[in-house]
Structure formats: structure tokens, C-alpha cells
N, C-alpha and C positions, 0 to 999 in steps of 0.2 A: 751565331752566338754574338759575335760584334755587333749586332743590327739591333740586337735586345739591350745589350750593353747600352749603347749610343740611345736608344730611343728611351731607356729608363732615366739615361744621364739629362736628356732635353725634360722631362717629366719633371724630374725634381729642382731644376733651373726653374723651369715656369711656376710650380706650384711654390716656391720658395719667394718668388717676386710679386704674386699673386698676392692683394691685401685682402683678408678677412674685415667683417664689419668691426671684429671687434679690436683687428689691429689697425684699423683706421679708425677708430673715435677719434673724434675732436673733444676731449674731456679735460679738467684742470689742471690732469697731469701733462698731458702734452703742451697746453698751453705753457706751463711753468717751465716744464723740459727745451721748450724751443724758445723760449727767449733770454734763460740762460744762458744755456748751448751756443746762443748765436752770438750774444756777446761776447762769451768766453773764444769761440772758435774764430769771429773776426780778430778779437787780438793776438791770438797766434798767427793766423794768418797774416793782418800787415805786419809784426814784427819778424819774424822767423821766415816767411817763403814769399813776398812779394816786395819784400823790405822796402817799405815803409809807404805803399799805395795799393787799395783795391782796385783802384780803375780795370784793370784787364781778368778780376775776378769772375768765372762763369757760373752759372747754374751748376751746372756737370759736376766741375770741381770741387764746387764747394758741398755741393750733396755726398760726392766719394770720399773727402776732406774727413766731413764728417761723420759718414759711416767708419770709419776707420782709426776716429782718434773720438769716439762717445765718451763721456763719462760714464761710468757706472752705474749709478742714478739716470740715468736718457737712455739706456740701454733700448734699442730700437727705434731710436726717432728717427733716424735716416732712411727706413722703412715707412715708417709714418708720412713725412715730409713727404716720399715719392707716389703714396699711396695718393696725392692729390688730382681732380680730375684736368686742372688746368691751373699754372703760377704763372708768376711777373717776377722777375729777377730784375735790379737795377745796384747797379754799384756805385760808390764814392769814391774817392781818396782811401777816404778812413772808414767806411761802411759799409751797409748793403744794405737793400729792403727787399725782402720778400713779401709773397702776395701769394695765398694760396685760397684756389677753391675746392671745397669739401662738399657736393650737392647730395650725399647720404647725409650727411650732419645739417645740410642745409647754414651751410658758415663758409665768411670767405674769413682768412686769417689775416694781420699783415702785422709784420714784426720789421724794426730796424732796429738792427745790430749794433747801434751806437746807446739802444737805452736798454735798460734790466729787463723791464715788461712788454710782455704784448702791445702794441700801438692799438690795436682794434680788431677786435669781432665782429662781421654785419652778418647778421640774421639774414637770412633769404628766401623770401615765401615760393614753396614748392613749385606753382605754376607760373611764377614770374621766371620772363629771359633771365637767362643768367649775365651774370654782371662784367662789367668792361674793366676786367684785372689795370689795365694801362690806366684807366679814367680813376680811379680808386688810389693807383699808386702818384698819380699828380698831385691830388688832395692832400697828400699827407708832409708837405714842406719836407721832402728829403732833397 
């Protein structure tokens, strides 16, 4: 009976972290949901828990960060965010930039947390390599 127990408990862990097409769109809500999110969630972040420098901000943390303290409106974006097939994490002082690729949506996203909006959507043709998240996030003066 423990063995069903445990293997039903591993089942709903994976199918729970598992994204769907349709909870990973890249669509205008998400767009709008994560570059509020981020700016809102950077500024708790360096005031309240690294007081007063992202520098030693991770990936990790700031995705659990987030899943944890959503607004209600963003509800699932920390699912979304992880739903990516490959990121670029870089931090500031007072910032971060993310860099996300989505090759179902064919979108790499890149958001810094120091502005209200999206910084950029690149479109990405289907049988083109996919793109150099690091090369993308140099481009962008953070």
C-alpha cells in the first residue's frame, strides 16, 4: 500500500510541474504579468531581503520568490516562467534581467526588472539554431 501511496505521490509532483501548451503560451497576458511581476517583485526583493543589492540574486530564488508571493492577477506565472526551454539570469545592484526561450511559441522573451515593460520579444524561425540567451542578454545595456 505505501508503494502506491509513494508512486501516486511522485505522479502528481511530475504532472503538477509538467507545463501544458496552454499554460505555457507566451500571450499578452503573460507578457504584461511578468514585467510587472518583476518590477514589482525586484523591489521587495532589494528592500526587504537583500537590503539594498541584487548582486547575489539567483535564478532559483527569485523563480520560488515568486511563485510564493504572486499577485493575484499573475496567478501562475512562476509556472509559466519555469515552463521555459532555456533562460539567462543576470543580476545588478538594483536589478535583474531575464532572458527566456519559448521554442513552442517560437519567442525568446527578455525583461529587466528595472523597467515596467517587456524590453523584447525575438521571433525565432522554427528551423533556425536556437539563439545565444548570453549574446541577446549583452545587447540589451544592462
Amino acid at each position: 500500500m505505501k508503494n502506491y501511496v509513494l508512486l501516486f505521490s511522485v505522479l502528481v509532483l511530475l504532472t503538477d510541474f509538467k507545463c501544458s501548451p496552454d499554460t505555457c503560451a507566451v500571450d499578452d497576458d503573460f507578457l504584461g504579468d511578468l514585467s510587472s511581476e518583476d518590477n514589482r517583485i525586484a523591489g521587495e526583493l532589494y528592500l526587504d531581503v537583500f537590503k539594498g543589492s541584487l548582486d547575489s540574486l539567483t535564478y532559483d530564488y527569485y523563480v520560488t520568490y515568486l511563485s510564493s508571493h504572486e499577485a493575484p492577477s499573475a496567478k501562475g506565472l512562476g509556472k509559466r516562467i519555469q515552463c521555459a526551454d532555456r533562460k539567462y539570469f543576470k543580476t545588478s545592484k538594483e536589478a535583474f534581467l531575464i532572458v527566456l526561450y519559448y521554442p513552442r511559441s517560437e519567442v525568446v522573451v527578455v525583461d529587466n526588472s528595472g523597467t515596467s515593460i517587456v524590453d523584447s520579444v525575438i521571433h525565432v524561425q522554427k528551423n533556425n539554431e536556437p539563439p545565444n540567451l548570453q549574446e541577446i542578454a549583452a545587447k540589451m545595456r544592462f
